[in-house]
ChimeraX commands (.cxc) that place a marker at each C-alpha (Angstrom):
marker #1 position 7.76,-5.62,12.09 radius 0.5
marker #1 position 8.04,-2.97,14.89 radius 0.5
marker #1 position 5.56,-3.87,17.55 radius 0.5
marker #1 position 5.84,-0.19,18.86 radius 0.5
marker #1 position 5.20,3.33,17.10 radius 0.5
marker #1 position 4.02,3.91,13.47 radius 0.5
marker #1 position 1.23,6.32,14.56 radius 0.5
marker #1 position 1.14,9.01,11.69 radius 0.5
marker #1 position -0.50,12.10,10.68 radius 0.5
marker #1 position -0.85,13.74,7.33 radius 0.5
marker #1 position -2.27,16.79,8.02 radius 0.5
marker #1 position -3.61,19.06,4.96 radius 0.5
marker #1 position -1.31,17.89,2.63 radius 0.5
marker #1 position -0.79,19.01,-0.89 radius 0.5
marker #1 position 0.73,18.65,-4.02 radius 0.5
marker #1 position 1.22,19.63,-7.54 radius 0.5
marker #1 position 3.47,18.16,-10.82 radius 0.5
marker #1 position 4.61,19.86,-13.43 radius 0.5
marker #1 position 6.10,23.48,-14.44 radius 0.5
marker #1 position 5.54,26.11,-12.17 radius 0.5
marker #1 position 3.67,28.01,-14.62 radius 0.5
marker #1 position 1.22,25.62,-15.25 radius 0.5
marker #1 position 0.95,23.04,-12.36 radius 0.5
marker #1 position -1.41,19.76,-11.91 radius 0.5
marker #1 position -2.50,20.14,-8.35 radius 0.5
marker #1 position -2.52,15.86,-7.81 radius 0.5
marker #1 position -3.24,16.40,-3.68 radius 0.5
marker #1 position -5.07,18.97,-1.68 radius 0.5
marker #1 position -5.89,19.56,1.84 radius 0.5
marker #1 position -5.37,15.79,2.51 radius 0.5
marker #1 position -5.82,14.91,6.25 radius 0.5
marker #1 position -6.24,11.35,8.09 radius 0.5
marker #1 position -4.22,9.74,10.62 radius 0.5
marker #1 position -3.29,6.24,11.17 radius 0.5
marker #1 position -2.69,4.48,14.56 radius 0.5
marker #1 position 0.19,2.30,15.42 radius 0.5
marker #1 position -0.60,-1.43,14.55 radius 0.5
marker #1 position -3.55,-0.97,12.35 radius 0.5
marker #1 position -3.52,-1.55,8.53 radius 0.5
marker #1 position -5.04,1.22,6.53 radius 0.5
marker #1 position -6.28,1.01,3.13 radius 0.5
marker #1 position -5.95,3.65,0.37 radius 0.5
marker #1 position -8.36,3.42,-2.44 radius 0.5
marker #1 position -9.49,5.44,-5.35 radius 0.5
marker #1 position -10.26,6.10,-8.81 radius 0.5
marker #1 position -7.53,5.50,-11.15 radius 0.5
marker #1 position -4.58,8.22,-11.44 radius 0.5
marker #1 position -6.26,9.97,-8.72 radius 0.5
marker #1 position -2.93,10.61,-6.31 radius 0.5
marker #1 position -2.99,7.38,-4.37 radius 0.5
marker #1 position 1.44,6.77,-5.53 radius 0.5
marker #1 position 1.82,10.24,-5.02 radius 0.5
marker #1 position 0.25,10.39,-1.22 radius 0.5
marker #1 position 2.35,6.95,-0.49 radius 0.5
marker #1 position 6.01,8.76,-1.97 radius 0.5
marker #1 position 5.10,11.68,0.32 radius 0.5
marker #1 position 4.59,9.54,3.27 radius 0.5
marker #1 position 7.98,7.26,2.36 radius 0.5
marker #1 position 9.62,10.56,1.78 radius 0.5
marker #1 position 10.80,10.27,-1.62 radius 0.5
marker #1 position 8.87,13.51,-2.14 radius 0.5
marker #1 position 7.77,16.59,0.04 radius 0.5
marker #1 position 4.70,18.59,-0.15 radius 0.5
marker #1 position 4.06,21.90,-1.19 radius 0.5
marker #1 position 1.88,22.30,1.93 radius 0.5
marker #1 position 1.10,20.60,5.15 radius 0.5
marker #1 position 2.82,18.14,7.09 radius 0.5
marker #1 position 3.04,14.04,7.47 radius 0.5
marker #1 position 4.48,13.66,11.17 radius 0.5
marker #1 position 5.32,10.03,12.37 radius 0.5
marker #1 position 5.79,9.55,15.65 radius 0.5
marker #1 position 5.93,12.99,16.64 radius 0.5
marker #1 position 8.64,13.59,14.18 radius 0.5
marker #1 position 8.28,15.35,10.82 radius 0.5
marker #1 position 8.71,13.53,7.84 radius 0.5
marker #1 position 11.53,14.88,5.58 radius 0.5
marker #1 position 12.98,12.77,3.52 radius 0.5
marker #1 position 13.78,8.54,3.36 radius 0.5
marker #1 position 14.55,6.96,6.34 radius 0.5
marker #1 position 14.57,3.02,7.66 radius 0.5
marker #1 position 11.71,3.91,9.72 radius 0.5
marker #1 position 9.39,3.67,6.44 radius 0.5
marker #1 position 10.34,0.79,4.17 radius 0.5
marker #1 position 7.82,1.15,0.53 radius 0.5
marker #1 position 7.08,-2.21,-1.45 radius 0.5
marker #1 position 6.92,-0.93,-5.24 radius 0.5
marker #1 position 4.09,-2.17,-7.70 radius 0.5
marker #1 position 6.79,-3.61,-9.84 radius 0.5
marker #1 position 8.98,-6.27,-8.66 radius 0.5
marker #1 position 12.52,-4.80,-7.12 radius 0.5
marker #1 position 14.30,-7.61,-6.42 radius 0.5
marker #1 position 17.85,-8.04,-7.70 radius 0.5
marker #1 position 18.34,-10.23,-10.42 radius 0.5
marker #1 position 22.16,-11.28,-9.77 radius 0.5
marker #1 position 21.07,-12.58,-6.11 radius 0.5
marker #1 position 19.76,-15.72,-4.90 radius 0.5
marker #1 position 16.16,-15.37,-2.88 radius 0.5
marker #1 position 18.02,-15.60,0.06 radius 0.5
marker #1 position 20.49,-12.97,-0.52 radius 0.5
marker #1 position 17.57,-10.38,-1.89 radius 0.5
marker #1 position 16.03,-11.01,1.96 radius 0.5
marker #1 position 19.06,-10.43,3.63 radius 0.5
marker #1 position 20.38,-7.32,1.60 radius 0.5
marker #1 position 19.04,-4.40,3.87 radius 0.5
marker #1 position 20.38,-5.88,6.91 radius 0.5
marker #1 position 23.68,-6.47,5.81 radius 0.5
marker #1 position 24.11,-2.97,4.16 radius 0.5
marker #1 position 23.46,-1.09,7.16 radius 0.5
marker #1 position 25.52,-3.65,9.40 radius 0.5
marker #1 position 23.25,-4.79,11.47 radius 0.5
marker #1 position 23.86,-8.22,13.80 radius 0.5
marker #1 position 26.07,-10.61,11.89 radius 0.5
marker #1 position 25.99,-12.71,8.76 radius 0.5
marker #1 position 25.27,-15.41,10.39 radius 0.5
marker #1 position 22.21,-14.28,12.24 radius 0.5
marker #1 position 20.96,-12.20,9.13 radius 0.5
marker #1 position 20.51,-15.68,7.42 radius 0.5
marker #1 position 18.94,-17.39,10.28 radius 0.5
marker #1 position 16.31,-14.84,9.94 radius 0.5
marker #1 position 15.98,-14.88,6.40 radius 0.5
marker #1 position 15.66,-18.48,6.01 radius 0.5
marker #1 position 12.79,-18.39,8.84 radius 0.5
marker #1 position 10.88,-15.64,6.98 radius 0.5
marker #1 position 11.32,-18.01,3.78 radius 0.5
marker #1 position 9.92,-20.60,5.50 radius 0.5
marker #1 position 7.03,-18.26,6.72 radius 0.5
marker #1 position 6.16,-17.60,3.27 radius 0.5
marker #1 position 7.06,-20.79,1.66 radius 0.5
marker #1 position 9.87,-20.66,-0.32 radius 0.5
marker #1 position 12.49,-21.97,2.14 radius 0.5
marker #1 position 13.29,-24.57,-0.56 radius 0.5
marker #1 position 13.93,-22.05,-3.21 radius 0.5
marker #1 position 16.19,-19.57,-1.29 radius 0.5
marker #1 position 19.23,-20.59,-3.56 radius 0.5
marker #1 position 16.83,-19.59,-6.48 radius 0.5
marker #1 position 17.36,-16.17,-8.48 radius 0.5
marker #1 position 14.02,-14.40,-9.48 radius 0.5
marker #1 position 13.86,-15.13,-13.16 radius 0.5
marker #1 position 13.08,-18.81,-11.50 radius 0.5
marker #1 position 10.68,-18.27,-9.64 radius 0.5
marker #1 position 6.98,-16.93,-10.66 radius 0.5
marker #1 position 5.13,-13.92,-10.31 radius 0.5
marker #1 position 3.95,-15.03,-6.97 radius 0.5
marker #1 position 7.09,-16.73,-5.41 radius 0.5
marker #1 position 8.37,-13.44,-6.68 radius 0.5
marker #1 position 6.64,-11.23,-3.98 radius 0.5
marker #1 position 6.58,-13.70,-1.72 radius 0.5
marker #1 position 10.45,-13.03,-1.37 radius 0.5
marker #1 position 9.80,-9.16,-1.73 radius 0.5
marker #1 position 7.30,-9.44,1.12 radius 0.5
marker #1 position 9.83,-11.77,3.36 radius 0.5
marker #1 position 12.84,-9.04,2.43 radius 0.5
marker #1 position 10.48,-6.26,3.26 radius 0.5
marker #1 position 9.98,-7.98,7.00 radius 0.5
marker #1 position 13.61,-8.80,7.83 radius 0.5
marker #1 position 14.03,-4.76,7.63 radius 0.5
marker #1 position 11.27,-4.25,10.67 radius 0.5
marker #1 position 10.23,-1.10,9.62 radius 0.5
marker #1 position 8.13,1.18,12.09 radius 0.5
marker #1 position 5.59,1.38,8.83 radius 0.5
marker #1 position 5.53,-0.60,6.08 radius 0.5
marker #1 position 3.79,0.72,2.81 radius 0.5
marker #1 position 2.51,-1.27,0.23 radius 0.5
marker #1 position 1.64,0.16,-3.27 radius 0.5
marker #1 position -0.78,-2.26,-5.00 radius 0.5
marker #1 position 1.99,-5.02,-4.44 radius 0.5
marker #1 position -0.44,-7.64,-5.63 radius 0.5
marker #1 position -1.28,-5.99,-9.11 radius 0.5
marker #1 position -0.85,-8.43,-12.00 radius 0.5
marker #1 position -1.23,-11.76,-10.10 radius 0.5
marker #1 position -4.30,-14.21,-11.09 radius 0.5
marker #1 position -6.91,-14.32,-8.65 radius 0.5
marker #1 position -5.54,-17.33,-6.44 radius 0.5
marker #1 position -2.35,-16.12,-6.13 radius 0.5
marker #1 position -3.43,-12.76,-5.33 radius 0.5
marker #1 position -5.70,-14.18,-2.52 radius 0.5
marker #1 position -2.85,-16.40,-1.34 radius 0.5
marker #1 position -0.40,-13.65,-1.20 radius 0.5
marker #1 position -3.52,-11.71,1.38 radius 0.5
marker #1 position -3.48,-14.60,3.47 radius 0.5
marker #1 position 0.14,-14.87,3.67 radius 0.5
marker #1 position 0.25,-11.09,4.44 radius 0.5
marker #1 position -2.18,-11.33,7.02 radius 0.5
marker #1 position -0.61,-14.17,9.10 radius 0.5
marker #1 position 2.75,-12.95,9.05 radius 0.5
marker #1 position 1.44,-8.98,10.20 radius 0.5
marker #1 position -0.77,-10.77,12.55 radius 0.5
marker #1 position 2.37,-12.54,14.26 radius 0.5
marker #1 position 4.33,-8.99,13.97 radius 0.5
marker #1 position 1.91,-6.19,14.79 radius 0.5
marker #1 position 3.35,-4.00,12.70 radius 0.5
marker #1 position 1.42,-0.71,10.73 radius 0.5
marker #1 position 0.83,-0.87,7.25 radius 0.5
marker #1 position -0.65,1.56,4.45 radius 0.5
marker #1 position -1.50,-0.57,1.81 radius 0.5
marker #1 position -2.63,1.07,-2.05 radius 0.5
marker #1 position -4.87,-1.18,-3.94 radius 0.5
marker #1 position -7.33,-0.55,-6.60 radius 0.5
marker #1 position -9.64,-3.56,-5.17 radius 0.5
marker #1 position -12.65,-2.97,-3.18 radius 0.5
marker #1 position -12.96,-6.99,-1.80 radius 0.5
marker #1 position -8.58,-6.70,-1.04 radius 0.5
marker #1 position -9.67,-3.53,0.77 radius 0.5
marker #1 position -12.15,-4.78,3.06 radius 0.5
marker #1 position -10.80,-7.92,3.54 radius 0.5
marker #1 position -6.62,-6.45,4.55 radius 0.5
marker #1 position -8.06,-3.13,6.31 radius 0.5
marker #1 position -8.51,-2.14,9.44 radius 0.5
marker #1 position -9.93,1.43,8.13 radius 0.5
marker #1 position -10.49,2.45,4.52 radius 0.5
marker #1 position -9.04,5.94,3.48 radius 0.5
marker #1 position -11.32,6.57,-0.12 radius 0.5
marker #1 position -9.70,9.40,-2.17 radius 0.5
marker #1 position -11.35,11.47,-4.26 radius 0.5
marker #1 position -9.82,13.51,-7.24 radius 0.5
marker #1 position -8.83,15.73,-9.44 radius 0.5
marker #1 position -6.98,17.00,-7.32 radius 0.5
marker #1 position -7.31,14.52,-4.71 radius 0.5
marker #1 position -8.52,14.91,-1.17 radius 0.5
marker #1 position -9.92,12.47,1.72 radius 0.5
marker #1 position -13.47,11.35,0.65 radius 0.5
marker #1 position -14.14,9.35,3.12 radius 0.5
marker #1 position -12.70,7.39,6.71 radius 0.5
marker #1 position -14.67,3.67,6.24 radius 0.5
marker #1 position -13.67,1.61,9.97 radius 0.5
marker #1 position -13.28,-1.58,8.93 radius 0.5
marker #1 position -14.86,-3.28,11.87 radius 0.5
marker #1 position -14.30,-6.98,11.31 radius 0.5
marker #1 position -13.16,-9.57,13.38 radius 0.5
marker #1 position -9.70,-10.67,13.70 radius 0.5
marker #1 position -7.97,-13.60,12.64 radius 0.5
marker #1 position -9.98,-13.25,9.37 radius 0.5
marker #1 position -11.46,-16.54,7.80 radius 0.5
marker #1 position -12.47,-15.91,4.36 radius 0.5
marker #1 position -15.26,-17.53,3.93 radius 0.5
marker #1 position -16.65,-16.50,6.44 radius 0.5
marker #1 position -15.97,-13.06,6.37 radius 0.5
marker #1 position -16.86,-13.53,2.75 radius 0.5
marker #1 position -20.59,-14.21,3.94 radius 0.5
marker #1 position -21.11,-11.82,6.83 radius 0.5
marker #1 position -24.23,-9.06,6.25 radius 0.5
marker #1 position -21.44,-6.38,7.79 radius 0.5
marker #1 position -19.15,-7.82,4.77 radius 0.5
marker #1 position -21.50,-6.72,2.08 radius 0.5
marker #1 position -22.81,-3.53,3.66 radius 0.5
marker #1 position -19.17,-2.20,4.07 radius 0.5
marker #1 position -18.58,-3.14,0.51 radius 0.5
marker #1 position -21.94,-1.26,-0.81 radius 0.5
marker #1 position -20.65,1.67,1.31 radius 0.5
marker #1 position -17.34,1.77,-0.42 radius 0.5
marker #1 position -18.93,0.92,-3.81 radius 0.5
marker #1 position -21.07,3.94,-3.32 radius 0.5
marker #1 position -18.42,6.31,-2.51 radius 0.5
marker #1 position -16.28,5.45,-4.98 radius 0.5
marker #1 position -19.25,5.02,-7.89 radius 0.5
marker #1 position -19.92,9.06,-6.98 radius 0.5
marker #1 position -16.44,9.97,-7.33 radius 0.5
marker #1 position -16.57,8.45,-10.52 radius 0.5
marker #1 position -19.40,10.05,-12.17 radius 0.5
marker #1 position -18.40,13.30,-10.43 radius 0.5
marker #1 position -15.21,13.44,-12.39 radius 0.5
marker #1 position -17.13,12.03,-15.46 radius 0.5
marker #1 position -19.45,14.87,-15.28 radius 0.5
marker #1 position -16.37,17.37,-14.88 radius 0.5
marker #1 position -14.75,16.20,-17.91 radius 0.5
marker #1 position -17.91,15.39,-20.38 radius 0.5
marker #1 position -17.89,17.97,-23.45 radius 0.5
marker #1 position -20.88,18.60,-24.19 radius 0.5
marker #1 position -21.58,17.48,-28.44 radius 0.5
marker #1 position -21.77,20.03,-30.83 radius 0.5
marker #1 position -24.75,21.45,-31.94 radius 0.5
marker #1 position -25.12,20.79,-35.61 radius 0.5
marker #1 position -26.55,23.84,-37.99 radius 0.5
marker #1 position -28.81,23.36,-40.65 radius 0.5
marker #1 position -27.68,25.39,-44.16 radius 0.5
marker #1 position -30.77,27.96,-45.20 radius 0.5
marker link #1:1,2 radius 0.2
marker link #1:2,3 radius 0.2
marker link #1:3,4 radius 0.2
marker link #1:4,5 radius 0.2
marker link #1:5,6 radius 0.2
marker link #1:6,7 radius 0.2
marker link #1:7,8 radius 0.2
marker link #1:8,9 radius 0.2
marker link #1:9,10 radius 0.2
marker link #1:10,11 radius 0.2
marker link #1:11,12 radius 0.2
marker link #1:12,13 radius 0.2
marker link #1:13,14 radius 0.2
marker link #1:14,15 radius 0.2
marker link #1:15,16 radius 0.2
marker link #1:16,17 radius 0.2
marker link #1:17,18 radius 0.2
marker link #1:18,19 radius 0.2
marker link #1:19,20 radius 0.2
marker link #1:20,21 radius 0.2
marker link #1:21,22 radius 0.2
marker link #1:22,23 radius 0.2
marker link #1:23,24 radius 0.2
marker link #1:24,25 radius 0.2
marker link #1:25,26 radius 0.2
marker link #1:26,27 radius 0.2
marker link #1:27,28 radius 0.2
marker link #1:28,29 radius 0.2
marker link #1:29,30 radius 0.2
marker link #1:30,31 radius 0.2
marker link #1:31,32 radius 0.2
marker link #1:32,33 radius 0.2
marker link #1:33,34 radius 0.2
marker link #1:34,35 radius 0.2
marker link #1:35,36 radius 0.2
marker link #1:36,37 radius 0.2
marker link #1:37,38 radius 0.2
marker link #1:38,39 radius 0.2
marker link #1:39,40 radius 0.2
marker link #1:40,41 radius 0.2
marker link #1:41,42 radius 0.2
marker link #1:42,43 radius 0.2
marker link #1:43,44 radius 0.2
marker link #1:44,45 radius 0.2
marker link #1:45,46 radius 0.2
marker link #1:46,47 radius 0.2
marker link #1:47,48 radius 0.2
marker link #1:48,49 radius 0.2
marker link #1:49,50 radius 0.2
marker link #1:50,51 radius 0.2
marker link #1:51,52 radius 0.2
marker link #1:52,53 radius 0.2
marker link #1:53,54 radius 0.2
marker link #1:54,55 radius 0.2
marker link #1:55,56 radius 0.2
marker link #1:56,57 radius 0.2
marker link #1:57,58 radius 0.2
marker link #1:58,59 radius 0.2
marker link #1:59,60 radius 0.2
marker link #1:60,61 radius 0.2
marker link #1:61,62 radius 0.2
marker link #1:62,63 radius 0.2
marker link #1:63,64 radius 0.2
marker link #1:64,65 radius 0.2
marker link #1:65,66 radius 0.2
marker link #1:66,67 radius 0.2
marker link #1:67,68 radius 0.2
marker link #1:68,69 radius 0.2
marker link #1:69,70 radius 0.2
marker link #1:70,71 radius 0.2
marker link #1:71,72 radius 0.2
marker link #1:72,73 radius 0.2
marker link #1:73,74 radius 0.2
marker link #1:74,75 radius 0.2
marker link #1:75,76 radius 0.2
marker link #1:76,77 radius 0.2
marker link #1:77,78 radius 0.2
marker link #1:78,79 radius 0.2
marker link #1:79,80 radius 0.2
marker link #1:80,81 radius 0.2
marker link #1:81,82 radius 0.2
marker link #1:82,83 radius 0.2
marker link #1:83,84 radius 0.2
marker link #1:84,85 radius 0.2
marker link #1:85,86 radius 0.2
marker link #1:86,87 radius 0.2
marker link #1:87,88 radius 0.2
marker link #1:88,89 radius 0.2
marker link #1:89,90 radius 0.2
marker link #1:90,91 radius 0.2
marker link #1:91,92 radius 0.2
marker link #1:92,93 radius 0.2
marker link #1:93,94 radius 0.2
marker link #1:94,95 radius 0.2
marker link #1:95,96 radius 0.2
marker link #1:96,97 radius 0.2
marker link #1:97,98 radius 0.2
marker link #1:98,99 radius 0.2
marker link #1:99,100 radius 0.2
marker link #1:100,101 radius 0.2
marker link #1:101,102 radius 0.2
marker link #1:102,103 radius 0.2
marker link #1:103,104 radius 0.2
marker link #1:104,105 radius 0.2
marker link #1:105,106 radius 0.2
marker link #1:106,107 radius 0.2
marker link #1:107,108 radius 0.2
marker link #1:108,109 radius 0.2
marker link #1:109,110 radius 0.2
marker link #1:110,111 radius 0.2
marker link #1:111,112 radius 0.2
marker link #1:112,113 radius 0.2
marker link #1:113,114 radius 0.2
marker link #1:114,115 radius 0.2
marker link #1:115,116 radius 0.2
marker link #1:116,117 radius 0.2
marker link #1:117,118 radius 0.2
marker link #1:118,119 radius 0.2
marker link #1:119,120 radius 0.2
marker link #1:120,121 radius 0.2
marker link #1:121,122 radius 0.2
marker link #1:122,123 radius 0.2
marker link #1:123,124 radius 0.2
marker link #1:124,125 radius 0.2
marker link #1:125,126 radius 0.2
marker link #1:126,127 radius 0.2
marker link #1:127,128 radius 0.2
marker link #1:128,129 radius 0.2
marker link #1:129,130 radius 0.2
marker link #1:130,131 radius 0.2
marker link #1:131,132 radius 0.2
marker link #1:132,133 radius 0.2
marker link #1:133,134 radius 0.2
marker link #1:134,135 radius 0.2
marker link #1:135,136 radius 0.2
marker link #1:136,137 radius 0.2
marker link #1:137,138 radius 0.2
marker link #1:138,139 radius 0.2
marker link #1:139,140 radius 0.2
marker link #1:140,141 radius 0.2
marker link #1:141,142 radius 0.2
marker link #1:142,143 radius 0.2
marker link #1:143,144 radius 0.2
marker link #1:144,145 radius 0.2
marker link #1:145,146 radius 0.2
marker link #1:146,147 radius 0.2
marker link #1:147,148 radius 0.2
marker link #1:148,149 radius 0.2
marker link #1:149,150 radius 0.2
marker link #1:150,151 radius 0.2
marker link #1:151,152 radius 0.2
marker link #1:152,153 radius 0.2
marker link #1:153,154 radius 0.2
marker link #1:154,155 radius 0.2
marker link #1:155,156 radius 0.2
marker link #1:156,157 radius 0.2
marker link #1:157,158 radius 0.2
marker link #1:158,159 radius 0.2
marker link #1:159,160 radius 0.2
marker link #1:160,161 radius 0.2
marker link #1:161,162 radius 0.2
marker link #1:162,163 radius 0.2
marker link #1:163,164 radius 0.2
marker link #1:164,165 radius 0.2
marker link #1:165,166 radius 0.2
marker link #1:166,167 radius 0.2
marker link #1:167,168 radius 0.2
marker link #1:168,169 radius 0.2
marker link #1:169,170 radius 0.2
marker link #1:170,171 radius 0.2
marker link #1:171,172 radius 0.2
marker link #1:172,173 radius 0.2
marker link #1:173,174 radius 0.2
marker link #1:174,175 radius 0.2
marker link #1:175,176 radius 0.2
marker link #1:176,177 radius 0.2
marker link #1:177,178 radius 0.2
marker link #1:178,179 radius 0.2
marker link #1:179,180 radius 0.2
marker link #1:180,181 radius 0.2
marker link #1:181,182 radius 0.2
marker link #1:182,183 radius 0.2
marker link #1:183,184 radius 0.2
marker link #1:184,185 radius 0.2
marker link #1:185,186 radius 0.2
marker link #1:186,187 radius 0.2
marker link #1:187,188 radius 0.2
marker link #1:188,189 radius 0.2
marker link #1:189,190 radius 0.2
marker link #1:190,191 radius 0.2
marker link #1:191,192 radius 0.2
marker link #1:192,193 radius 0.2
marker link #1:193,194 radius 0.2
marker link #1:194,195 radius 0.2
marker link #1:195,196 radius 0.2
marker link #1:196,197 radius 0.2
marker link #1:197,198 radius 0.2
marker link #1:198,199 radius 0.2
marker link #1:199,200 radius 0.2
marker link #1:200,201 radius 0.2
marker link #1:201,202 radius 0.2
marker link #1:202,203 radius 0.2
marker link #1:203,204 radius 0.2
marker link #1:204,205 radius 0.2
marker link #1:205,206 radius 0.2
marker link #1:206,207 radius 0.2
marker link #1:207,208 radius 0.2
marker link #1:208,209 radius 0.2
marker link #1:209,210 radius 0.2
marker link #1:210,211 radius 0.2
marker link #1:211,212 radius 0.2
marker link #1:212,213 radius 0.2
marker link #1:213,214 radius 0.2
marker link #1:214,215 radius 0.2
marker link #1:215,216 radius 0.2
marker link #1:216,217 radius 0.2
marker link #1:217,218 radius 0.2
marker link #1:218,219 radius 0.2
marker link #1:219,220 radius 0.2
marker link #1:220,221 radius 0.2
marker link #1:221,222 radius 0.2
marker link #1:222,223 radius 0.2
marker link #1:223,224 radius 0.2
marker link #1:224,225 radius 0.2
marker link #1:225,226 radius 0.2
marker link #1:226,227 radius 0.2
marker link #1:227,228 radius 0.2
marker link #1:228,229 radius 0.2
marker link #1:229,230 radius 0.2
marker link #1:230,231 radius 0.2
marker link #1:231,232 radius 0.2
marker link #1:232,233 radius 0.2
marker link #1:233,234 radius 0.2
marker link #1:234,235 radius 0.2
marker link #1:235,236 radius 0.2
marker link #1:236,237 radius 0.2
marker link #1:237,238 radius 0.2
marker link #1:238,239 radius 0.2
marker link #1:239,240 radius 0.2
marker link #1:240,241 radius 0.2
marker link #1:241,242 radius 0.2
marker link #1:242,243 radius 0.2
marker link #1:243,244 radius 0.2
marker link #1:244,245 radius 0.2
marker link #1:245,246 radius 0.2
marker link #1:246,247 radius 0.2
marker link #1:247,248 radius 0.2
marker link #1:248,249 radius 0.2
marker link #1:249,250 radius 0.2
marker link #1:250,251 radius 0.2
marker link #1:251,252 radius 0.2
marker link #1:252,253 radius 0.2
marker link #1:253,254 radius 0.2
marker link #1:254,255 radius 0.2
marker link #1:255,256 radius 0.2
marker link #1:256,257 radius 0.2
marker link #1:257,258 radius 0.2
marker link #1:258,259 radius 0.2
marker link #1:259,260 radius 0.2
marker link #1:260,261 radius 0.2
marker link #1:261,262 radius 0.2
marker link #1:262,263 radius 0.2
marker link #1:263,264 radius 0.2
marker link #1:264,265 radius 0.2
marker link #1:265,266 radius 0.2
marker link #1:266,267 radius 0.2
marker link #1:267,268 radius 0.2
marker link #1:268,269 radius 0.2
marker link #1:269,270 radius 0.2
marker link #1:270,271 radius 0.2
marker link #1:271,272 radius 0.2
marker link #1:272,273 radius 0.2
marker link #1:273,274 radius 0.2
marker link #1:274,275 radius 0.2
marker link #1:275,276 radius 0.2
view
């Protein structure tokens, strides 16, 4: 990834879906910035905004008010600069692994052929499929599967890379295989990630800073710096007492949210009337 820029700032941002005479305000007055290099975590409640904020920031959509700036300039629509990785897998089903990681490249022209697959094949290797880059996805599994998204994702260098809940769905040891894999490779790159995930441990462990979302409609909770040492072990990051007080912190932040929007929503029961 891009060793320089991906400092952003999303600056009172807001949002609504639906008709305009009857609109679901999803964001509002959302502010935080990120710094180039650093992976930041978004987490929430469920269906709180957390897809939404990370189409604004890719550009797919533009908000009704406020402004996401990278890099000094405004963020109006797509662009190579921002590269998403979808919760679904989006690779294409006709190609080999190999050709999925060199697609981007090769579209927009960049280098030659021949240099496109020198790099592909090395991020293969980096993520361990090198032996199955003449493989098409319906043979490999869920895993191998976003391995190759994650390699194809790389090859692009994108100034920031966002991530939404790219490890949903996997079992437990692939999911924490697919972290580790992440990690090394961003470690070698230095690029700037947001990354979406639902996971208070994936959080903590990945971030570098925690953004928690409220919602209905969503705004910026809380900023939670993630102040762990780097290379992470697990185990032993797994054990540390700052570890488990970050993870009460976010536990607590997010267990409010949750019985705040409980307590919004709770009818209270009918009273019953007793006949004369």
């Amino acid at each position: 990834m891009a060793s320089i820029g991906g400092n952003l700032n999303v600056d009172s941002v807001s949002k609504s879906v639906g008709p305009e005479s009857a609109p679901n305000m999803v964001l509002q007055d959302c502010s935080f910035g990120v710094e180039a290099g650093k992976f930041t975590v978004v987490i929430g409640p469920s269906g709180c905004g957390k897809t939404t904020l990370i189409n604004l920031i890719a550009g797919y959509e533009l908000p009704d008010r406020g402004t996401i700036v990278l890099d000094g300039v405004p963020v109006s629509g797509p662009g190579p600069d921002r590269l998403l990785v979808f919760q679904e897998t989006a690779l294409f089903p006709w190609m080999t692994a190999l050709d999925n990681v060199m697609y981007g490249p090769l579209v927009r022209g960049e280098l030659g052929k021949a240099r496109m697959r020198e790099m592909a094949l090395e991020l293969l290797e980096k993520v361990g499929l090198a032996q199955f880059a003449d493989k098409y996805p319906m043979q490999l599994s869920g895993g191998m599967q976003r391995r190759c998204e994650l390699a194809r994702a790389l090859i692009n260098d994108p100034t920031l890379l966002l991530m939404d809940e790219p490890f949903r769905g996997l079992d437990h040891l692939t999911r924490e295989l697919m972290q580790e894999y992440l990690l090394s490779l961003l470690e070698e790159r230095h690029g700037t990630v947001i990354f979406v995930t639902s996971e208070i441990d994936e959080a903590i462990y990945l971030g570098d800073q925690i953004i928690v979302l409220g919602s209905n409609p969503a705004r910026v909770k809380s900023v939670i710096d993630v102040d762990l040492p780097r290379p992470r072990v697990r185990r032993e990051i797994l054990a540390s007492e700052r570890y488990a007080a970050l993870k009460q912190r976010t536990i607590t932040l997010l267990h409010e949210e949750a019985a705040s929007a409980f307590a919004r929503v709770r009818v209270p029961a009918a009273r019953t009337k007793v006949a004369p």
